[in-house]
DSSP file (Angstrom, degrees, kcal/mol; ACC not computed):
  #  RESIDUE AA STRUCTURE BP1 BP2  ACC     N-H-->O    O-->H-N    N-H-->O    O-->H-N    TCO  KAPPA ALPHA  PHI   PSI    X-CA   Y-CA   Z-CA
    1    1 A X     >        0   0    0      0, 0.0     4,-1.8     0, 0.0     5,-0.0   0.000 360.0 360.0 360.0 -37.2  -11.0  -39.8  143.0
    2    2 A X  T >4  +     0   0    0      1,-0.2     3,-0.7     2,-0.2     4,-0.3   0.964 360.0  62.3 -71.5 -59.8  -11.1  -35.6  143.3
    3    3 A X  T 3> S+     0   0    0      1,-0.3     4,-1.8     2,-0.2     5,-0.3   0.675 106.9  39.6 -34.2 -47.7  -14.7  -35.9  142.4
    4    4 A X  H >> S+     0   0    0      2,-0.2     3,-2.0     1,-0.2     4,-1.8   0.943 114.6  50.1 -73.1 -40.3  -15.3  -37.9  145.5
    5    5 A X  H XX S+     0   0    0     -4,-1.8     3,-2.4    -3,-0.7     4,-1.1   0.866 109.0  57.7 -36.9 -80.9  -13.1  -35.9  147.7
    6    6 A X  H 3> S+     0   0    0     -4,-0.3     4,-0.5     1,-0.3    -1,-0.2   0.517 108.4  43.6  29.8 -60.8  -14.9  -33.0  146.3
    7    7 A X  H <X S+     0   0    0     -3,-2.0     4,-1.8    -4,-1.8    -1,-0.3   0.597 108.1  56.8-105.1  -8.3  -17.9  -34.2  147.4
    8    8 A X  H XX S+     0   0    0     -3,-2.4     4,-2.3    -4,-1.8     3,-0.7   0.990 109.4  48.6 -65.8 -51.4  -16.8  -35.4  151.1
    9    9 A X  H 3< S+     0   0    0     -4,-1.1     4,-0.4     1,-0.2    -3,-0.1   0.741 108.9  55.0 -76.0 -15.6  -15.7  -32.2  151.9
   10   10 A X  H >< S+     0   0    0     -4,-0.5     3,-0.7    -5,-0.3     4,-0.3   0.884 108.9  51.5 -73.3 -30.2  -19.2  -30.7  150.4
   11   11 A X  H XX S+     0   0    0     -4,-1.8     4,-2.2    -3,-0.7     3,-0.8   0.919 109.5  43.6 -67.6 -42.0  -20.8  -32.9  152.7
   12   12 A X  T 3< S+     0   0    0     -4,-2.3    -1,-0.2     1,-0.2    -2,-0.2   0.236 104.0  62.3-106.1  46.2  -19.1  -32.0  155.7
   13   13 A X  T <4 S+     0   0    0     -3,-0.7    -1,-0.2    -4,-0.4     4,-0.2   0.081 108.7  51.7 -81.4  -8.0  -19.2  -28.2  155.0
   14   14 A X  T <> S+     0   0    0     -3,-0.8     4,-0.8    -4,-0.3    -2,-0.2   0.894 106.4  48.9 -83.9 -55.4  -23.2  -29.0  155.3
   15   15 A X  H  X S+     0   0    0     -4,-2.2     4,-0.8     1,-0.2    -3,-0.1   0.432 110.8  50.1 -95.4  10.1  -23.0  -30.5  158.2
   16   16 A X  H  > S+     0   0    0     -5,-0.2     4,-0.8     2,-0.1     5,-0.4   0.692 110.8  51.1 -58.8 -55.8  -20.9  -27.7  159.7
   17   17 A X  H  > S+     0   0    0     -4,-0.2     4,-0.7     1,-0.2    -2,-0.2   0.846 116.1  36.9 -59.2 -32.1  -23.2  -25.3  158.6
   18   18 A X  H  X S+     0   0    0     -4,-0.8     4,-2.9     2,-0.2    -1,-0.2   0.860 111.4  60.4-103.4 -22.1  -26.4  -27.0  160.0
   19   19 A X  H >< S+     0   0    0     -4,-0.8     3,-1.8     1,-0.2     4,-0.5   0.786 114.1  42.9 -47.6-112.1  -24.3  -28.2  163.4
   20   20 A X  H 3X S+     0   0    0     -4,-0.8     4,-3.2     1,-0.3    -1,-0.2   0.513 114.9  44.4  -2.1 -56.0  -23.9  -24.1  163.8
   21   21 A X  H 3X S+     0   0    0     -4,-0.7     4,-2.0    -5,-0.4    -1,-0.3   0.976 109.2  54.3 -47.2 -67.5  -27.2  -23.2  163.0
   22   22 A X  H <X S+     0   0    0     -4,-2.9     4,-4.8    -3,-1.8    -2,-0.2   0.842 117.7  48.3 -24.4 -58.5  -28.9  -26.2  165.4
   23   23 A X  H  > S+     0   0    0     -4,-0.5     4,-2.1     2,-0.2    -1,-0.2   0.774 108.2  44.0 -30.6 -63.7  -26.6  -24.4  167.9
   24   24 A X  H >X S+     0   0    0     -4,-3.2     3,-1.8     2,-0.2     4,-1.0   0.904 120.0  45.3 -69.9 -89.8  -27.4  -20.5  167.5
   25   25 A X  H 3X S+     0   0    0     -4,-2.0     4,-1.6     1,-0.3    -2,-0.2   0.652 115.8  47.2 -32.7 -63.8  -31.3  -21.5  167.4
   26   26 A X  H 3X S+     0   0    0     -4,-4.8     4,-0.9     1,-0.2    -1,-0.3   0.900 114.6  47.8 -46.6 -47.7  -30.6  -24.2  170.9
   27   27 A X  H <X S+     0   0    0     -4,-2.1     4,-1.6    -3,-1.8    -1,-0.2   0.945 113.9  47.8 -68.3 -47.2  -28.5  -21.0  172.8
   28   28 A X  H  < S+     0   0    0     -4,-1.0    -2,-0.2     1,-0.2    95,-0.2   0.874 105.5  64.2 -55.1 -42.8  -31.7  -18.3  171.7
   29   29 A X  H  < S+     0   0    0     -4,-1.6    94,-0.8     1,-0.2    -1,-0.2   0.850 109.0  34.7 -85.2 -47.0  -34.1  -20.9  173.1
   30   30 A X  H  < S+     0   0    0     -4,-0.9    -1,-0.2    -3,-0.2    -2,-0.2   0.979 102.9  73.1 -73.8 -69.8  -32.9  -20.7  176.5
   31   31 A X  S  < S-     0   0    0     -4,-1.6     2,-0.2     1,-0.1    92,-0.1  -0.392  74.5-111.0 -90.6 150.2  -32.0  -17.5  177.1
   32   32 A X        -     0   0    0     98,-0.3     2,-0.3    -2,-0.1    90,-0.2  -0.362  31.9-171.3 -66.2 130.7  -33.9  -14.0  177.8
   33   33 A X  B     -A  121   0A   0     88,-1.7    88,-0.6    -2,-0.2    -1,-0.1  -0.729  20.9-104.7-121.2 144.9  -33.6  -11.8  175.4
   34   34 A X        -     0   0    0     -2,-0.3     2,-0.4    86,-0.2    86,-0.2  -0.452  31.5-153.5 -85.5 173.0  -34.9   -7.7  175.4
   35   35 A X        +     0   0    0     84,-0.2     2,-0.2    83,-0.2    -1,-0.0  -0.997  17.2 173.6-165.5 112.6  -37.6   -6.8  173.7
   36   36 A X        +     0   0    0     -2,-0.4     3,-0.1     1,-0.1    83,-0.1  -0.963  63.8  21.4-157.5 154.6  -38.8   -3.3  171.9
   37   37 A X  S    S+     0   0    0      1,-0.3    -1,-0.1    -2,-0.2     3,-0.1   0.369  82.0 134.0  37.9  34.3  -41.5   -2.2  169.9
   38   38 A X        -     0   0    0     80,-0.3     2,-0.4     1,-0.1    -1,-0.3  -0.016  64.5 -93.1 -54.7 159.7  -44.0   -5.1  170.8
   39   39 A X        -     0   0    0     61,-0.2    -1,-0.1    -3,-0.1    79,-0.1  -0.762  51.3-104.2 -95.5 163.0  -47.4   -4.4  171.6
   40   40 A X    >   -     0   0    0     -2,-0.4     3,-2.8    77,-0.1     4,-0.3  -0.261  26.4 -98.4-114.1 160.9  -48.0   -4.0  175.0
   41   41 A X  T 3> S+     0   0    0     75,-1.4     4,-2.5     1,-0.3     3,-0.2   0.743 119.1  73.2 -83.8   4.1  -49.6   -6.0  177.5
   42   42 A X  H 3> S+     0   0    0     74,-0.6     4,-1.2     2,-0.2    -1,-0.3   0.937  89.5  66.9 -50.4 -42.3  -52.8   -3.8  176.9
   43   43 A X  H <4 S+     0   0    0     -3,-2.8    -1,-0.2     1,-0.3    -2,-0.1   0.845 110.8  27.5 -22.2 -67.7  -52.6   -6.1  173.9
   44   44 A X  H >4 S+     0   0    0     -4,-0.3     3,-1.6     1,-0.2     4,-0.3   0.703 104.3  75.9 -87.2 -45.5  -53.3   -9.2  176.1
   45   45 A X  H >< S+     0   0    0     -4,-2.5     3,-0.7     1,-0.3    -1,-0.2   0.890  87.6  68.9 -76.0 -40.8  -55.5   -7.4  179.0
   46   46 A X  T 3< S+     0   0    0     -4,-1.2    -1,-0.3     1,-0.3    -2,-0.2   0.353 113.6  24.4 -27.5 -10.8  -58.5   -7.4  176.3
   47   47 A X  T <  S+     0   0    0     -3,-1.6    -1,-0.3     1,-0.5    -2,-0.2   0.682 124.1  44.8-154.5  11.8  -58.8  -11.0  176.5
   48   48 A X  S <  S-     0   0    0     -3,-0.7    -1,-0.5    -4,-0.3     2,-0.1  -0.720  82.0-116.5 156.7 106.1  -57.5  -12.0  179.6
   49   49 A X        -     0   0    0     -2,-0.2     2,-0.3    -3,-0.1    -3,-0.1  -0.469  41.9-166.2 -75.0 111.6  -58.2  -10.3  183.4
   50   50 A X        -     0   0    0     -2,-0.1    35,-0.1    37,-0.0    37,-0.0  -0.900  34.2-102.3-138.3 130.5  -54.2   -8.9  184.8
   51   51 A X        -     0   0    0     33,-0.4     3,-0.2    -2,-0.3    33,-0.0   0.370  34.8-153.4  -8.0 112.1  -53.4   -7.9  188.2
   52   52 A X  S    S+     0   0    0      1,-0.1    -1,-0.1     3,-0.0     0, 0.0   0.409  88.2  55.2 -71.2  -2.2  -53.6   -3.9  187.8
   53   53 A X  S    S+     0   0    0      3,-0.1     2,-0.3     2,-0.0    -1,-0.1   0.496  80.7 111.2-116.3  10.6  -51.2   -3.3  190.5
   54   54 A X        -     0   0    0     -3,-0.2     3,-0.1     1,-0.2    59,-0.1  -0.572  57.1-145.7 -85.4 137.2  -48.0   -5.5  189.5
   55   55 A X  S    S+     0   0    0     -2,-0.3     2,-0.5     1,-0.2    61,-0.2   0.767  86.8   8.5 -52.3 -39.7  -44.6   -4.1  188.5
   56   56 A X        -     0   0    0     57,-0.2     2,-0.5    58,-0.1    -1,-0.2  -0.990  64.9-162.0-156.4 151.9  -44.3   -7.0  186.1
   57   57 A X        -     0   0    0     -2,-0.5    55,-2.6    55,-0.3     2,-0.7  -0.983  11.5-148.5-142.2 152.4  -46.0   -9.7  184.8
   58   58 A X  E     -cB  86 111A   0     27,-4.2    29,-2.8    -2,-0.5     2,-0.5  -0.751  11.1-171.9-132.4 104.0  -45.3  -12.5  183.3
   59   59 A X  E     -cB  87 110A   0     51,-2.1    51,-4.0    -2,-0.7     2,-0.3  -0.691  14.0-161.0 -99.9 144.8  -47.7  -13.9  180.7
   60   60 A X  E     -cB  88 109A   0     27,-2.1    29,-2.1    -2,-0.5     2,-0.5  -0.913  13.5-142.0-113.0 154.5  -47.0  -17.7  179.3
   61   61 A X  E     +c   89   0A   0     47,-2.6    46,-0.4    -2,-0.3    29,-0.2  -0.892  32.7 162.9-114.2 126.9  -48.2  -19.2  176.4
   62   62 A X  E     -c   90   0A   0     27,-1.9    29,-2.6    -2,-0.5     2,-0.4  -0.335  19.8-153.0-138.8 173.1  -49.0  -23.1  176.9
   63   63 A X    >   -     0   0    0     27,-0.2     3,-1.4    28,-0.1     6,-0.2  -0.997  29.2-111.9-154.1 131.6  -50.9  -25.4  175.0
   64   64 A X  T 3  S+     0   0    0     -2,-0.4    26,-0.0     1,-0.3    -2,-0.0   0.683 119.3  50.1 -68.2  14.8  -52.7  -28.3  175.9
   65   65 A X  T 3  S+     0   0    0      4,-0.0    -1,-0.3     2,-0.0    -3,-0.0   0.898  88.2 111.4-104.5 -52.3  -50.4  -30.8  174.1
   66   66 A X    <   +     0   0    0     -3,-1.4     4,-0.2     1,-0.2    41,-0.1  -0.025  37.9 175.8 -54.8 113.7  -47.2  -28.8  176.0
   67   67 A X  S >  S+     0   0    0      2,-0.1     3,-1.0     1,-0.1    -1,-0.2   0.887  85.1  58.5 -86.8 -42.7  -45.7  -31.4  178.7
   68   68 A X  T 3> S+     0   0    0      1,-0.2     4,-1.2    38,-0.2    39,-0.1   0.636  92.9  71.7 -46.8 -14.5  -42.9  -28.1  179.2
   69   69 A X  H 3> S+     0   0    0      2,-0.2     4,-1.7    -6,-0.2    -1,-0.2   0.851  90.5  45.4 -78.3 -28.4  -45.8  -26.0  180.1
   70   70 A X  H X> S+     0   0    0     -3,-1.0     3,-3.3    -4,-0.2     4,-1.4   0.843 123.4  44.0 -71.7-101.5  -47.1  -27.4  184.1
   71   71 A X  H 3> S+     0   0    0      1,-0.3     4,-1.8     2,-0.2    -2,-0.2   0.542 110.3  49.2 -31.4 -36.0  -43.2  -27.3  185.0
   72   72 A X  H 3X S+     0   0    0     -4,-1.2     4,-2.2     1,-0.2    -1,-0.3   0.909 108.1  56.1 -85.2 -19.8  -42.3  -24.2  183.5
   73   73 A X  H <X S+     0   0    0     -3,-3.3     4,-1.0    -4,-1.7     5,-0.4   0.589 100.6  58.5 -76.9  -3.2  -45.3  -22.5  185.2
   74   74 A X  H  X S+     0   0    0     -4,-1.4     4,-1.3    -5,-0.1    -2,-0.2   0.900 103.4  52.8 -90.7 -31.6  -44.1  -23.6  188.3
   75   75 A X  H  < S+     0   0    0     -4,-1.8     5,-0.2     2,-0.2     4,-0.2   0.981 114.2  42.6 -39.5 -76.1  -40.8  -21.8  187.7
   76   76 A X  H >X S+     0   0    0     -4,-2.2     3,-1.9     1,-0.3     4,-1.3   0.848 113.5  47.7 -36.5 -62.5  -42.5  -18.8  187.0
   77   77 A X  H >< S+     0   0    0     -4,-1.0     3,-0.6     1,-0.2    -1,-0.3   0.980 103.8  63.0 -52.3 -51.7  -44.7  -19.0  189.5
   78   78 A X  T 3< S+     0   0    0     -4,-1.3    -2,-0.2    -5,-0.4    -1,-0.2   0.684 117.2  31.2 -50.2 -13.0  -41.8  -19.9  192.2
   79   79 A X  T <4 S+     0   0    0     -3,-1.9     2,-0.6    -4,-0.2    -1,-0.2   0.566  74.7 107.7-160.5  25.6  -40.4  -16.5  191.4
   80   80 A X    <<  -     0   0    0     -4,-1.3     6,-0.1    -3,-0.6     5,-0.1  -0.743  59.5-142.6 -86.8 131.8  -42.3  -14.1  190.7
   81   81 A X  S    S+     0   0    0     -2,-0.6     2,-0.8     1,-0.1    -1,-0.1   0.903  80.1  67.8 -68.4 -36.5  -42.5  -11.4  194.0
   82   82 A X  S >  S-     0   0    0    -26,-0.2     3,-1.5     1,-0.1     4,-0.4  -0.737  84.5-115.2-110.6 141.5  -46.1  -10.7  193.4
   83   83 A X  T 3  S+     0   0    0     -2,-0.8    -1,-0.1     1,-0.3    -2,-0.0   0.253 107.6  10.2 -16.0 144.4  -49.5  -12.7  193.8
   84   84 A X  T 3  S+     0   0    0      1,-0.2   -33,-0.4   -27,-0.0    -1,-0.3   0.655  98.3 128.4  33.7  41.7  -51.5  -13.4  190.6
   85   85 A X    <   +     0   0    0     -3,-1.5   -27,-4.2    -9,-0.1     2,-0.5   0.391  66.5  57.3 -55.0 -28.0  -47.9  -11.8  188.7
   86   86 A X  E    S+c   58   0A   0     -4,-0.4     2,-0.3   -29,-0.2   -27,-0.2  -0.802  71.0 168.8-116.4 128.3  -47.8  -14.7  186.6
   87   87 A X  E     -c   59   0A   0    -29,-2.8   -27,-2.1    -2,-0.5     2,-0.4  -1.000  22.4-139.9-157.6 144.9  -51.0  -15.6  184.2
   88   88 A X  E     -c   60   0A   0     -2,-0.3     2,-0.4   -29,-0.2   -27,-0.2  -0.994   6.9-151.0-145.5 158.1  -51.0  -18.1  181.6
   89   89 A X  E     -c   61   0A   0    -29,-2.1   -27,-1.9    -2,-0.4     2,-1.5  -0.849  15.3-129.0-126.8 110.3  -52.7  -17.8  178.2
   90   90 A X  E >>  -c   62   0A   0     -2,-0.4     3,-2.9   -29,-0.2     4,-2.3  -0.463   9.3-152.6 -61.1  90.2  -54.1  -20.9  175.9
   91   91 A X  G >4 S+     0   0    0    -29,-2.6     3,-1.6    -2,-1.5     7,-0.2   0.795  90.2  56.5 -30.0 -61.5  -52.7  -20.6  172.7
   92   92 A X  G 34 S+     0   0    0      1,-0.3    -1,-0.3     2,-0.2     3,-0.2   0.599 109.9  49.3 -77.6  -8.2  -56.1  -22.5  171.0
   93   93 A X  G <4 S+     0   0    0     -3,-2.9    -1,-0.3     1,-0.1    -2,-0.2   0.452 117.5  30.0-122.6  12.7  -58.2  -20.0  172.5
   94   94 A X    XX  +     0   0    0     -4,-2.3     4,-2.2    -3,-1.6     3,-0.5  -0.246  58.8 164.6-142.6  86.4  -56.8  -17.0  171.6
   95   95 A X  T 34  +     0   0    0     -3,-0.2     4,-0.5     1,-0.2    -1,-0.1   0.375  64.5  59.9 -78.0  13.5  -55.5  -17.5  169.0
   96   96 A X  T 3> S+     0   0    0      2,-0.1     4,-2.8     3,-0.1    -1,-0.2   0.722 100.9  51.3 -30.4 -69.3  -55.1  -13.7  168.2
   97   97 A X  H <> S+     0   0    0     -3,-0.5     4,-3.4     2,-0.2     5,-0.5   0.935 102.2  60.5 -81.4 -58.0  -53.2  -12.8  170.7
   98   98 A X  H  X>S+     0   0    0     -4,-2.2     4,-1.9    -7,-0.2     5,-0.9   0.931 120.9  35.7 -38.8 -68.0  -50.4  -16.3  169.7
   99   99 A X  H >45S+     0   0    0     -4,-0.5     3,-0.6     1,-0.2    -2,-0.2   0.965 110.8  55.9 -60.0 -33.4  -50.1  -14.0  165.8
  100  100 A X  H 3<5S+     0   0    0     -4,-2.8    -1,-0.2     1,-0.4   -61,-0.2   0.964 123.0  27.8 -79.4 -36.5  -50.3  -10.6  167.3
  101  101 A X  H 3<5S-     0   0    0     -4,-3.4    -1,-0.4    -3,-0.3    -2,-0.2   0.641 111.4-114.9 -84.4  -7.8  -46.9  -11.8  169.6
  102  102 A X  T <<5 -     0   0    0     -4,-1.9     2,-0.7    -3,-0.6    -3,-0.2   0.935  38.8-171.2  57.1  58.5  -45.5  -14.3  167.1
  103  103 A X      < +     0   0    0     -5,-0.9    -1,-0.2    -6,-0.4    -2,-0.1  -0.797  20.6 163.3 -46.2  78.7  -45.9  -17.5  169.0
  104  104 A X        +     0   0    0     -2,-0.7     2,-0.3     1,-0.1    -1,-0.1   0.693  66.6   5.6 -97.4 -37.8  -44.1  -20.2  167.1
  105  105 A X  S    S-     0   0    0    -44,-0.1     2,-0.4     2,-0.1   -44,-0.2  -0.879  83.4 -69.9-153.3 174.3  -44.0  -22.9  170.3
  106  106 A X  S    S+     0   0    0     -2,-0.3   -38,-0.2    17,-0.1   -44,-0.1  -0.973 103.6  24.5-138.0 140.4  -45.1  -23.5  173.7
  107  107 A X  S    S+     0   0    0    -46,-0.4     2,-0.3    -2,-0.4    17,-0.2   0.638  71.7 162.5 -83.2 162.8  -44.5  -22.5  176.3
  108  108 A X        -     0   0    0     15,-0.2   -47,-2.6    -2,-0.1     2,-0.4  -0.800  24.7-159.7-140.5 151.6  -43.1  -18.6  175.0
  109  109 A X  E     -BD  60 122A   0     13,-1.7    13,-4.2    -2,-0.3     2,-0.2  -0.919   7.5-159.6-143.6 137.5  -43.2  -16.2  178.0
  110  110 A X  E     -BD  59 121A   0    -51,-4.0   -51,-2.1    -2,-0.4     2,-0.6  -0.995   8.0-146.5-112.6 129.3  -43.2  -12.6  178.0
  111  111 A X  E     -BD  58 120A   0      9,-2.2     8,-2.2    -2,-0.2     9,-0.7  -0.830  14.2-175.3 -72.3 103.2  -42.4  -10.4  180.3
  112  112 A X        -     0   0    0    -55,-2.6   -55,-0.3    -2,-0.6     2,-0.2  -0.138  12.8-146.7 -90.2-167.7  -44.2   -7.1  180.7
  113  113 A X    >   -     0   0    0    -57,-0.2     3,-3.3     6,-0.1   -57,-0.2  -0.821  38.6 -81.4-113.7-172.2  -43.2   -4.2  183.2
  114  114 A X  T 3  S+     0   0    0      1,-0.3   -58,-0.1    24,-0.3    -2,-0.1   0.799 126.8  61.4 -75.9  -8.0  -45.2   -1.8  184.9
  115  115 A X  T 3  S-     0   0    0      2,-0.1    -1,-0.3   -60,-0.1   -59,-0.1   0.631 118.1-114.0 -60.7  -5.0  -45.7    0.5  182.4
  116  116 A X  S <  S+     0   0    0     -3,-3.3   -75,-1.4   -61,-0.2   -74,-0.6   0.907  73.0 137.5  56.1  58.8  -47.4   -2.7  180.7
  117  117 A X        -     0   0    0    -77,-0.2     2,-0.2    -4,-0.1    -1,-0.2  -0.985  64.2-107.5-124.8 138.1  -44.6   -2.7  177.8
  118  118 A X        +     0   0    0     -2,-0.4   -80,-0.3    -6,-0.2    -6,-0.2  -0.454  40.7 176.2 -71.4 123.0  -43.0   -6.3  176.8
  119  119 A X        -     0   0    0     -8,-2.2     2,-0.4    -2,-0.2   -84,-0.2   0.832  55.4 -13.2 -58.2-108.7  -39.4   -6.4  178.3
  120  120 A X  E     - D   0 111A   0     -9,-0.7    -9,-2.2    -8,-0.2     2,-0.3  -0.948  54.9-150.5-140.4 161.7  -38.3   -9.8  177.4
  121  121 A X  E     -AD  33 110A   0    -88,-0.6   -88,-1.7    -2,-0.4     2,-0.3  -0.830   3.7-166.5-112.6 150.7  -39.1  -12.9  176.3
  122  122 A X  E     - D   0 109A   0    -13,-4.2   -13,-1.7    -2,-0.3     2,-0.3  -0.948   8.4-152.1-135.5 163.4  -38.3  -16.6  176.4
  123  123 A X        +     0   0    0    -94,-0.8     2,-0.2    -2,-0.3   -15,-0.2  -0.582  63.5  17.9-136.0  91.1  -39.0  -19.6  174.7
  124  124 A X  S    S-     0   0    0     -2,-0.3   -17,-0.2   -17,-0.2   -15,-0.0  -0.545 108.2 -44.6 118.1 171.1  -39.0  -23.0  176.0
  125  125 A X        -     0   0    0     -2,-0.2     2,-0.3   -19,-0.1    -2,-0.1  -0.250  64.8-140.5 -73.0 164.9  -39.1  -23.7  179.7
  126  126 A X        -     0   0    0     -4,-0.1     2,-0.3   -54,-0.0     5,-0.2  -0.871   8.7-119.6-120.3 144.5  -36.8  -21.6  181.8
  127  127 A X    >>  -     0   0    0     -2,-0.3     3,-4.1     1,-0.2     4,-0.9  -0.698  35.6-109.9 -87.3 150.4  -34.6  -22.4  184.7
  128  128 A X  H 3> S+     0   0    0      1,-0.4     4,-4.4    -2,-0.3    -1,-0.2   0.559 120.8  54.9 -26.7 -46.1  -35.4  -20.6  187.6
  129  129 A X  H 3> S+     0   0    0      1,-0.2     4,-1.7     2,-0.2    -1,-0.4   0.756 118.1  37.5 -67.6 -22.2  -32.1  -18.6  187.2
  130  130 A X  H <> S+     0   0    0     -3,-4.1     4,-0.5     2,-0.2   -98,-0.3   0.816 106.4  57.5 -86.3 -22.8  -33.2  -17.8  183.9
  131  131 A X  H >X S+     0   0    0     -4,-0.9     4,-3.5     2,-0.2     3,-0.6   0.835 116.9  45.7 -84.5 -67.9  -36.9  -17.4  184.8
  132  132 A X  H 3X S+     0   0    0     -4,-4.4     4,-1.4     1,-0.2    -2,-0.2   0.780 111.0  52.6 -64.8  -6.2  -34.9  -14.5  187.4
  133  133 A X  H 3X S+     0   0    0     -4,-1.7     4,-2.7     2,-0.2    -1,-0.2   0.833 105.9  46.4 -65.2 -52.9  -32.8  -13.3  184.8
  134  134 A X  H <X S+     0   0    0     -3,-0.6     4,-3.5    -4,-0.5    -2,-0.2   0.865 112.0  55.3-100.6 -44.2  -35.5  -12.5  182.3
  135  135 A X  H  < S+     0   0    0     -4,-3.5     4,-0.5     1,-0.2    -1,-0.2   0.945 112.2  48.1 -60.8 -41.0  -37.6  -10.6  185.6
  136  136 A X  H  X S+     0   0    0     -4,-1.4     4,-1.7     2,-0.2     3,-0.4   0.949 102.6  57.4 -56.9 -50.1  -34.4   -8.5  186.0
  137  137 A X  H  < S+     0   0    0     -4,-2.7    -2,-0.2     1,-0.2    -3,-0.2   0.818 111.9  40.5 -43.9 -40.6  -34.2   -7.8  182.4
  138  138 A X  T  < S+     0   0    0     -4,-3.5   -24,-0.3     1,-0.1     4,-0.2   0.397 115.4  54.5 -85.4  -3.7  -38.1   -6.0  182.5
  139  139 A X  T >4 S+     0   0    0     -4,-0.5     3,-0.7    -3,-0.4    -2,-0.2   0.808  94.8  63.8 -99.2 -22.0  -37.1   -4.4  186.0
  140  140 A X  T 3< S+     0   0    0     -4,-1.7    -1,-0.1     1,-0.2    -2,-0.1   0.451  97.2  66.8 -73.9   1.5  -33.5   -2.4  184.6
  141  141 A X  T 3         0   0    0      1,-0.2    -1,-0.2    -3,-0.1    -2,-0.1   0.864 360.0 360.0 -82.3 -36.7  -36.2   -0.3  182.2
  142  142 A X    <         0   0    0     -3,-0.7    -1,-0.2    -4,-0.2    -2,-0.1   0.677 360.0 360.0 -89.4 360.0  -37.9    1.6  185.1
């Protein structure tokens, strides 16, 4: 009988541990996060034509398989202040650019400022407020 007890309580000390984990990983997903010593959205401007006169930009990276990706570029788009702010990047053709940022899923958005240096990032789609969050976060640098 302690054996089995023994091993109930090992089992739900596992499933504590991965409950916790599931958690931390689900709460990062969501929210914008800051962002320093990235490469810089010269990185990206090499393979992709962006708006030289925007404060910030917000490059996504989508995938054609992505159903989060049309809806989360309509966030983006929906609140970004300037025209042609917002550009979004096909992971399976540049696939470069996905290693050189560490691109794990789609959509990932980064947010550059105007010096063209990465701010913050998200991963998964964002809600608007979060989408404005993340644009505040690359605008407190200047």
């Amino acid at each position: 009988m302690p054996d089995l007890l023994i091993r109930f309580i090992a089992v739900l000390v596992l499933l504590a541990v991965a409950t916790g984990g599931w958690l931390a990983v689900r709460h990062r997903r969501g929210n914008p996060r800051t962002v320093s010593g990235a490469p810089g959205v010269d990185a990206i401007a090499a393979a992709v034509t962006i708006p030289a006169a925007a404060r910030q930009v917000v490059v996504q990276f989508s995938g054609p398989h992505c159903s989060a990706c049309g809806p989360s570029a309509r966030v983006w788009r929906s609140v970004v202040t300037e025209p042609d702010a917002f550009l979004s990047v096909d992971v399976t053709e540049h696939l470069d650019l996905t290693r050189t940022f560490g691109v794990l899923s789609t959509p990932t958005s980064l947010v550059f400022d105007g010096n063209g240096e990465l701010r913050t990032r998200l991963t998964g789609p964002p809600s608007p407020a979060r989408a404005r969050e993340a644009l505040a976060l690359a605008g407190s640098f200047h």
